[in-house]
C-alpha positions as CSV (number, residue, x, y, z in Angstrom):
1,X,0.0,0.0,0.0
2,X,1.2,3.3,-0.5
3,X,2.2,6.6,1.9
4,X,-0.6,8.5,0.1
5,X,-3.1,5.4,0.2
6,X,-2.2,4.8,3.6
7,X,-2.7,9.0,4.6
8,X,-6.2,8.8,2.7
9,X,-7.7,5.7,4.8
10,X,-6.0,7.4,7.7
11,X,-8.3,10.7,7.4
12,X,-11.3,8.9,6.4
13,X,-11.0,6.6,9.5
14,X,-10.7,10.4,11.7
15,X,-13.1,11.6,9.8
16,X,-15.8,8.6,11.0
17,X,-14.4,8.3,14.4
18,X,-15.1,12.2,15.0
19,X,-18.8,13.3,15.6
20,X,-21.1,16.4,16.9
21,X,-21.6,15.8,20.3
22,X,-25.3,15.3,21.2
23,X,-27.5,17.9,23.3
24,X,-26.9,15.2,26.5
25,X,-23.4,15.1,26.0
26,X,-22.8,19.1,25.9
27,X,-25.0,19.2,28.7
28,X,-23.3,17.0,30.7
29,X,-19.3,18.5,29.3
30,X,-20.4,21.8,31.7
31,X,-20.8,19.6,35.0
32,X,-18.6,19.3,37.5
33,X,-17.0,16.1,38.1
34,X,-16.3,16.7,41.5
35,X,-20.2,16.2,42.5
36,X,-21.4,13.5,44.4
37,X,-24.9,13.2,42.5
38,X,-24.9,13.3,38.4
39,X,-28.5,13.7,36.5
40,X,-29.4,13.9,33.1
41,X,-33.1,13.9,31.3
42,X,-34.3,14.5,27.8
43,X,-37.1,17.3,28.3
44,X,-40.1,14.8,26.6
45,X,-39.2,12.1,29.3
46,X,-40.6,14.6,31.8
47,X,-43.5,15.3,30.7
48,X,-45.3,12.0,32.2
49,X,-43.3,12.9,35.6
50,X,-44.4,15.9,36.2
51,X,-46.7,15.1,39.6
52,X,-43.0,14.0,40.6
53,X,-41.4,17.7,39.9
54,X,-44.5,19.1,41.2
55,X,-44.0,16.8,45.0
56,X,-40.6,18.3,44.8
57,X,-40.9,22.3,44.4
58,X,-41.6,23.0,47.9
59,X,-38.2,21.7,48.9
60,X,-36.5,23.7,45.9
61,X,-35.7,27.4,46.4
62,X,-38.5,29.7,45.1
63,X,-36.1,31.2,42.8
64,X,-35.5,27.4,40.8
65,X,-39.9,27.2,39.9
66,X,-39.3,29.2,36.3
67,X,-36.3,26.6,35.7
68,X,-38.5,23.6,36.9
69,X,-40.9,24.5,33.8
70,X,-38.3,25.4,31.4
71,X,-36.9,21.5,31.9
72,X,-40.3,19.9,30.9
73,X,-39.8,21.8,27.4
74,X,-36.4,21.3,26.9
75,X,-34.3,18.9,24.9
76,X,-32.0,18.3,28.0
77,X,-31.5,19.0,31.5
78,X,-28.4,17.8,33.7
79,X,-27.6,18.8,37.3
80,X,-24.9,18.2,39.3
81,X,-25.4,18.3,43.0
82,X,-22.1,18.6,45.2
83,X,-22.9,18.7,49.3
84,X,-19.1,21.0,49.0
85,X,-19.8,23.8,46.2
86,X,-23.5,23.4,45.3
87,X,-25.9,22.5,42.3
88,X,-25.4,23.4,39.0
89,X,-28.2,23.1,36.2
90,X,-27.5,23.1,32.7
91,X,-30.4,23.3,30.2
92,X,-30.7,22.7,26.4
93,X,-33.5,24.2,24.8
94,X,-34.6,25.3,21.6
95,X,-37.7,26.8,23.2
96,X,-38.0,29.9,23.7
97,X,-37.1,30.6,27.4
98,X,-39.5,33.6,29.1
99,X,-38.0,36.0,31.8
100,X,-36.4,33.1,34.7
101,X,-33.8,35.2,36.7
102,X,-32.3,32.5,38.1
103,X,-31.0,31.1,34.1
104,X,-27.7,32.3,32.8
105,X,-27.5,31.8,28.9
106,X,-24.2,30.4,28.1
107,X,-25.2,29.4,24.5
108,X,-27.3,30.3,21.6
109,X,-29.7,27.2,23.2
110,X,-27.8,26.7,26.4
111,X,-28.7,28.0,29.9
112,X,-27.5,27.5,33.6
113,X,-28.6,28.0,36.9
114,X,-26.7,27.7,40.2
115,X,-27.6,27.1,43.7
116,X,-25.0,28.2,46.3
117,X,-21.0,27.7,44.7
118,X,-22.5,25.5,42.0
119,X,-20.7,26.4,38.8
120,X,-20.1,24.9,34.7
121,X,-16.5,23.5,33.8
122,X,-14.8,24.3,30.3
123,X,-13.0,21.3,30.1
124,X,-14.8,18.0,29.0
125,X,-11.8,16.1,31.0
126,X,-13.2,17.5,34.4
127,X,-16.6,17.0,33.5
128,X,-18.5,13.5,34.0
129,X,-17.4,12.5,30.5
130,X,-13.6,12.6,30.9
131,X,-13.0,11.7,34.5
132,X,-13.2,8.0,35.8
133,X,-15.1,8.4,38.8
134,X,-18.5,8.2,36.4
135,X,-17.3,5.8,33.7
136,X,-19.8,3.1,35.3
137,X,-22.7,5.5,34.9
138,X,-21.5,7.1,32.0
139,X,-23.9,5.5,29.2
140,X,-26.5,5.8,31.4
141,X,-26.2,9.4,32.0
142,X,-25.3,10.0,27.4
143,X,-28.6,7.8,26.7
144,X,-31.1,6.8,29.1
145,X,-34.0,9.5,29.3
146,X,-33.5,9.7,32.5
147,X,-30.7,9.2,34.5
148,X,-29.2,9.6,38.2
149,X,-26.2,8.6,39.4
150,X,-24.3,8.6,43.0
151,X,-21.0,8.2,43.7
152,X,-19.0,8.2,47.2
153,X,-16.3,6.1,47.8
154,X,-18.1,3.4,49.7
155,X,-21.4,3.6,47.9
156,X,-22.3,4.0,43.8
157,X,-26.2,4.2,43.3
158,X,-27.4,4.3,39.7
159,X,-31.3,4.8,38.8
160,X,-33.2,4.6,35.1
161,X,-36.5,6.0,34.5
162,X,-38.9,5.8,31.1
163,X,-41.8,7.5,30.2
164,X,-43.6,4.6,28.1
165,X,-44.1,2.3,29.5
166,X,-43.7,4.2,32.6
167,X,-40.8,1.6,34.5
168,X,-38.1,2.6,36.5
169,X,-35.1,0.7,38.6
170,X,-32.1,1.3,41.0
171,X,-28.8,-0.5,41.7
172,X,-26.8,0.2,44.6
173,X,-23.2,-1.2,44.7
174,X,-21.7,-1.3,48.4
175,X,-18.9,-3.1,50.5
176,X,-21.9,-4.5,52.8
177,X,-24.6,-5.4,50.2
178,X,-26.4,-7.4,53.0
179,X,-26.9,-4.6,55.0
180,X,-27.9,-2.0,52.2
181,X,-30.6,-5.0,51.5
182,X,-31.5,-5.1,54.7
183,X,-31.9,-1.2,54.9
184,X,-34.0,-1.1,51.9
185,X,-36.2,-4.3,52.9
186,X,-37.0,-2.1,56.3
187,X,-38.3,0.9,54.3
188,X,-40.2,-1.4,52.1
189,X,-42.0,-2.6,55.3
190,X,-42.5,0.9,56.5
191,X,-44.1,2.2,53.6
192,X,-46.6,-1.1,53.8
193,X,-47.9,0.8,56.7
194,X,-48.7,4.3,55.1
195,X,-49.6,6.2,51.9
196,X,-46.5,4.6,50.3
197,X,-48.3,1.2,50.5
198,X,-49.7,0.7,46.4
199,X,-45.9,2.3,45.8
200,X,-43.4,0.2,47.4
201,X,-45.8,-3.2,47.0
202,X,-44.5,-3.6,43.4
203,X,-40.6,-3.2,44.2
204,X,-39.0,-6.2,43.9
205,X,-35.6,-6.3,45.7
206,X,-32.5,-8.5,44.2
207,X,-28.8,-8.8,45.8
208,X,-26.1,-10.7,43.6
209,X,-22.5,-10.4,44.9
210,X,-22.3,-6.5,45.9
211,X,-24.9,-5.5,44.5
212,X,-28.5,-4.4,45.0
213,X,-31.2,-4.2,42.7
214,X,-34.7,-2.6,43.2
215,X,-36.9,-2.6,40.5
216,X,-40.7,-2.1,39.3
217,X,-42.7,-2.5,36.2
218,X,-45.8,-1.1,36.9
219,X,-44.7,2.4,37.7
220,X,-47.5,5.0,38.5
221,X,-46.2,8.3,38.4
222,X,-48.2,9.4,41.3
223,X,-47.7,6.6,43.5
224,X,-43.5,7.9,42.6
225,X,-44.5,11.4,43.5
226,X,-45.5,10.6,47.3
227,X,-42.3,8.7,47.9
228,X,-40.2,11.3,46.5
229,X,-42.3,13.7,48.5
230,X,-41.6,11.2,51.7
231,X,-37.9,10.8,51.2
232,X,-37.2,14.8,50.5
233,X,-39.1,15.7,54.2
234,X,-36.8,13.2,55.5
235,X,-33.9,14.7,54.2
236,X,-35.3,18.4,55.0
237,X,-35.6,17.1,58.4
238,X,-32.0,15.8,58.4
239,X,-30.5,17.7,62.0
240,X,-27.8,19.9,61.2
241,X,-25.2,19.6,64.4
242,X,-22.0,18.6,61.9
243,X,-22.5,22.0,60.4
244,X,-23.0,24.0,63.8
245,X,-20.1,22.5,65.2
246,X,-18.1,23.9,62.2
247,X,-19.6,27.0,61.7
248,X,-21.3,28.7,65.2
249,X,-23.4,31.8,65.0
250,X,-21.2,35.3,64.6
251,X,-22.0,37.0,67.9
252,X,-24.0,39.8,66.8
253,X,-22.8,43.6,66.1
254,X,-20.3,44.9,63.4
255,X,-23.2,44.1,60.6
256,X,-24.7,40.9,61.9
257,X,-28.0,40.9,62.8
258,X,-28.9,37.8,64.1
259,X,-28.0,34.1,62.7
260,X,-30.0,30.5,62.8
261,X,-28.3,27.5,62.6
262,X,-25.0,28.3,62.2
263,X,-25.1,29.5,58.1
264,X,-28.2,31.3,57.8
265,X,-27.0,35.1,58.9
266,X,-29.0,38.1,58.4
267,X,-26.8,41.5,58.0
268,X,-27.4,45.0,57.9
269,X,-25.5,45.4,54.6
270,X,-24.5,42.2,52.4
271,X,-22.3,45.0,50.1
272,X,-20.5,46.0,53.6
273,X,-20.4,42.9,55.2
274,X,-18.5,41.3,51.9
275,X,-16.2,44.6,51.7
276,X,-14.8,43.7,55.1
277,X,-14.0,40.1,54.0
278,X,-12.1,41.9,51.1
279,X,-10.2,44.4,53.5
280,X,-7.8,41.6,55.1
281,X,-4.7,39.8,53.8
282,X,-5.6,36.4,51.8
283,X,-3.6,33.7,49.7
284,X,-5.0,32.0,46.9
285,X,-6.0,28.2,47.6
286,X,-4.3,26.1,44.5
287,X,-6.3,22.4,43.7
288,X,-5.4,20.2,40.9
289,X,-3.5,23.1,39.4
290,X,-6.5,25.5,39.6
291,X,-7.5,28.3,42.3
292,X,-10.2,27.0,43.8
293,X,-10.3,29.7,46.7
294,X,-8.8,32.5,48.4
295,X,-8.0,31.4,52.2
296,X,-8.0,34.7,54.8
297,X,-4.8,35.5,56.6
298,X,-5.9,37.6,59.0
299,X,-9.2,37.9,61.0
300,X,-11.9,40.3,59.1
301,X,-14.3,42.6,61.6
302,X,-17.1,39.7,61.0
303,X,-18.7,36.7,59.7
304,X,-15.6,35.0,59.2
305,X,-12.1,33.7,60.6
306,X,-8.2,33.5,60.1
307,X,-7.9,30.8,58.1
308,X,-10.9,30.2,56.2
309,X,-11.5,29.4,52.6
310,X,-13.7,31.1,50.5
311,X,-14.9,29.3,47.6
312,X,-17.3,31.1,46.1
313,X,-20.1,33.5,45.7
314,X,-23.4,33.3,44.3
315,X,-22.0,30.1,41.7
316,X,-19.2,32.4,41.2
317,X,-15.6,30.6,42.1
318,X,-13.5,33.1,44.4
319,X,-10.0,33.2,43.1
320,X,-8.9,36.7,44.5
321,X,-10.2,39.6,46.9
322,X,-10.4,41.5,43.4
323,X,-12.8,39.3,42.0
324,X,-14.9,39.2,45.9
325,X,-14.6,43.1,45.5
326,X,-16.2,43.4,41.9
327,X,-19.2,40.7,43.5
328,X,-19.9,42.6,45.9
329,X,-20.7,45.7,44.5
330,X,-23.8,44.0,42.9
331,X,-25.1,41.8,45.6
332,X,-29.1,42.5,46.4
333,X,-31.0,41.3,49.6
334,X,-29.2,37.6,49.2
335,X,-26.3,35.9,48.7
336,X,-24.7,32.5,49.2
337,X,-21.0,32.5,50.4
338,X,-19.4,29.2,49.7
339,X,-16.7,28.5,52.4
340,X,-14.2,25.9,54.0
341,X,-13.5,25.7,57.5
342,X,-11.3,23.3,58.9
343,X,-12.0,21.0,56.0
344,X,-15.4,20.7,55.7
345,X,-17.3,23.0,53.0
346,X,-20.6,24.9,53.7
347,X,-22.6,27.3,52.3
348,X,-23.7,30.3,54.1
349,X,-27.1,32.0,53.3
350,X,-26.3,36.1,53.8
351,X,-29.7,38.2,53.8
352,X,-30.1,41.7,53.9
């Protein structure tokens, strides 16, 4: 065969190889791999779930209802949900999207929304589809209509839902299979006893080596609605003492208010109260080869300590006072303020 032969089959075979990425996959390219949860729907698979997105908007901020209802006409939502730097909600429409403050267009038909430090990547290879962690649910995630995905270190929980027929089913992968059985057995029995009864009836529940399988065929959308309803109170419910005992109330004076829980701080100024974090010494906190932070090197007036990392504000990553500065000359009434404290991330929830 010859050089030239051998250069033409060469480009064909790149030529094949290379492809436009689908409206999932460019979704998914702006998440962050770093999340613990991974999600991904096509827009029409919604549709029959929507008593399910309707159970859940009470226990999403107010501000997330107008991107709730652009996802049902989208071609593809993903959302990655980190318990560190936030949520981050990227949506592929070519709808047209009516006045929803809390979307960002990105794109010509791309749009993102952010709770707390949640924020989109630029490089695929920090994304779900170039790092490792997700390559066991990364064909769920490119192709199913809807998929979820968990990952810890311990625990990988993948779920698959479809509209038509209307099916559904969850694997969880643990060192102790036995026990996650037994765990999900025990909530099967307590549902039995209450509105969850015609729901969790049909689950059938399989273990095979490490493995756990629950699945159902005759899926009812609204039967799904009251357990996700039942699970999110549980979680709302969830006590908080890890995070007070990381981050105590500010005593009050110097701009604070008053403070619940430990991260919800009311101030007399958000604009001032940020400027004082700005006025004091900090070093830029390096990750992976990337500023992930800027960590304070002195004690600001309030809110904050020597030593502390701030992360980000609003779904904005902090990499210098500058950048804090510039933020926080267009705050309004509310603000989240991503931070680190002796390891452990958390976001705190500043109102004016």
């Amino acid at each position: 065969m010859t050089t030239c032969a051998r250069v033409v089959i060469w480009g064909a075979l790149a030529a094949c190889s290379s492809r436009t990425p689908t409206e999932r996959e460019r979704a998914l390219s702006k998440l962050p791999a770093e999340a613990q949860l991974i999600a991904a729907a096509d827009g029409t698979a919604l549709a029959p779930f929507r008593p399910v997105i309707d159970a859940a908007r009470p226990f999403l901020p107010t501000k997330l209802d107008c991107v709730a209802d652009v996802a049902t006409t989208s071609e593809v939502i993903a959302v990655a949900v980190s318990a560190r730097a936030g949520t981050t909600i990227v949506i592929v429409t070519r709808a047209h999207v009516a006045a929803c403050p809390a979307l960002s267009r990105i794109a010509p038909d791309t749009f993102v929304a952010t709770i707390g430090a949640g924020a989109v990547v630029d490089d695929r290879a920090k994304s779900p589809l170039g790092d490792p962690r997700w390559a066991r649910a990364r064909s769920y995630l490119r192709s199913d209509p809807i998929a979820i995905a968990f990952e810890r270190d311990d625990l990988h929980v993948l779920a698959a839902l479809q509209p038509e027929p209307l099916a559904a089913w969850l694997t969880i992968d643990a060192v102790d299979a036995k026990a996650i059985e037994r765990a999900v057995n025990a909530w099967i029995a307590r549902g039995r006893q209450g509105a969850l009864q015609p729901f969790v009836s049909d689950l059938a529940v399989q273990t095979r080596g490490s493995q756990v399988r629950v699945q159902t065929q005759k899926l009812q959308a609204e039967q799904l609605a009251l357990a996700v309803s039942e699970l999110l109170r549980v979680f709302d419910r969830a006590p908080v003492a890890a995070t007070q005992a990381v981050f105590s109330c500010p005593t009050p004076g110097r701009g604070i208010v008053r403070c619940t829980d430990g991260t919800r701080i009311v101030v007399s100024s958000l604009a001032a109260t940020l400027r004082q974090l700005v006025g004091v010494e900090s070093t830029p906190v390096v990750a992976g080869g990337d500023v992930i932070g800027i960590r304070l090197s002195e004690d600001p007036e309030a809110l904050l300590r020597r030593g502390d990392v701030i992360l980000g504000l609003d779904g904005h990553r902090i990499t210098s006072a500058t950048q804090l500065q510039e933020l926080a000359g267009v705050v309004h009434d509310r603000t989240a303020l991503a931070v680190r404290r002796d390891g452990t991330d958390l976001i705190l929830e500043l109102t004016e």
